[in-house]
Structures are given as structure tokens and as C-alpha cells.
N, C-alpha and C positions, 0 to 999 in steps of 0.2 A: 809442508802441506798440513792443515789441521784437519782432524778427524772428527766424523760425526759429532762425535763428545763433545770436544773443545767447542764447536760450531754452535751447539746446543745451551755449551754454557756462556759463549757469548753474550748469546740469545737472550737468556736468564737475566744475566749483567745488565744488560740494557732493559731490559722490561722493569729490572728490578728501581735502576735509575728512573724510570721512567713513572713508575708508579709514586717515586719519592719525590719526585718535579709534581708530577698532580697532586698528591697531598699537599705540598707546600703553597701551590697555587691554591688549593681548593682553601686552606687557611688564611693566605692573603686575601681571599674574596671575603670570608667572612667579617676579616677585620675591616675591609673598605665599607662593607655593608652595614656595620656598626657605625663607622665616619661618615655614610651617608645620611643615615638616622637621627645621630646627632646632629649633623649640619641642619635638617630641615625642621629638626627640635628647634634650634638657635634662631632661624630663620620665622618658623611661625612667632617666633619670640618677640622677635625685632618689630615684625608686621602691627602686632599687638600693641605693642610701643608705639610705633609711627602713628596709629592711629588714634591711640590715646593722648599724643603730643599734638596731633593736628587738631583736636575735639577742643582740646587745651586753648591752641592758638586762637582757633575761631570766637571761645567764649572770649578770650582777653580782648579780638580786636573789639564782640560787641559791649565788651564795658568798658573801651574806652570809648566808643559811641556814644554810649548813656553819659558817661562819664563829660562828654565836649558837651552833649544837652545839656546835660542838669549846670554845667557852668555859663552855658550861654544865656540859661533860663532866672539864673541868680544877678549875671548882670543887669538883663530886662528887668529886673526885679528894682534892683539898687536906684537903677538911673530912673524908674518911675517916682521909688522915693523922694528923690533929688529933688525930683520936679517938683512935688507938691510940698517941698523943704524942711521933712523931718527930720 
């Protein structure tokens, strides 16, 4: 049978474990908090990118627009030539 003492210092034991489980938890949070931080650094990162890729695309598709004009506008050009046979 254990006595008062023993009982008390169980007691201790465990709490002590138990304070040493919360600290190490409480330092894993920090670290995930930091990896979350980063992640949504990386993330606005990306966003920033995407957008600047899309701003990209949109001018390429309109200069390849200008681009089919001004060829379409050179042939119309050529074949007037033609006609009047310079």
C-alpha cells in the first residue's frame, strides 16, 4: 500500500510529465505557425505570378490580333498593287 508521500509524489511525476507534453506541444504550435506563415507567403506569391502570367497571355493573344490585321491589311495592300500592275 503506498503512503501519503509516494501518492503525492506520483502526483508530481505526472504533472511534471505533463507540463513537459505542454511545452513540447506548445513549441510544435509555434513551429506549425511559422509553416503556416510561410505557406501563405508562398501562396500570395504564386497568386501574384498567376496574375502577372495571365496579364502576359491576354496582351500576347491581342498582338497576335493586331498582328493577323496588320497581315491581312498588307495583303489588301499587295493585291491592290497587282491590279493597277506595279
Amino acid at each position: 500500500m503506498t503512503t501519503e508521500i509516494e501518492r503525492i509524489r506520483i502526483l508530481e511525476k505526472k504533472i511534471l510529465n505533463l507540463i513537459k507534453f505542454a511545452n513540447k506541444i506548445k513549441e510544435e504550435n509555434k513551429r506549425l505557425k511559422e509553416i503556416i506563415k510561410n505557406l501563405e507567403e508562398e501562396r500570395k506569391r504564386y497568386r501574384e505570378e498567376k496574375e502577372k502570367w495571365n496579364s502576359m497571355k491576354d496582351e500576347l493573344e491581342r498582338l497576335r490580333g493586331e498582328r493577323e490585321e496588320v497581315k491581312e491589311r498588307i495583303e489588301a495592300l499587295i493585291k491592290q498593287i497587282d491590279l493597277i500592275g506595279v
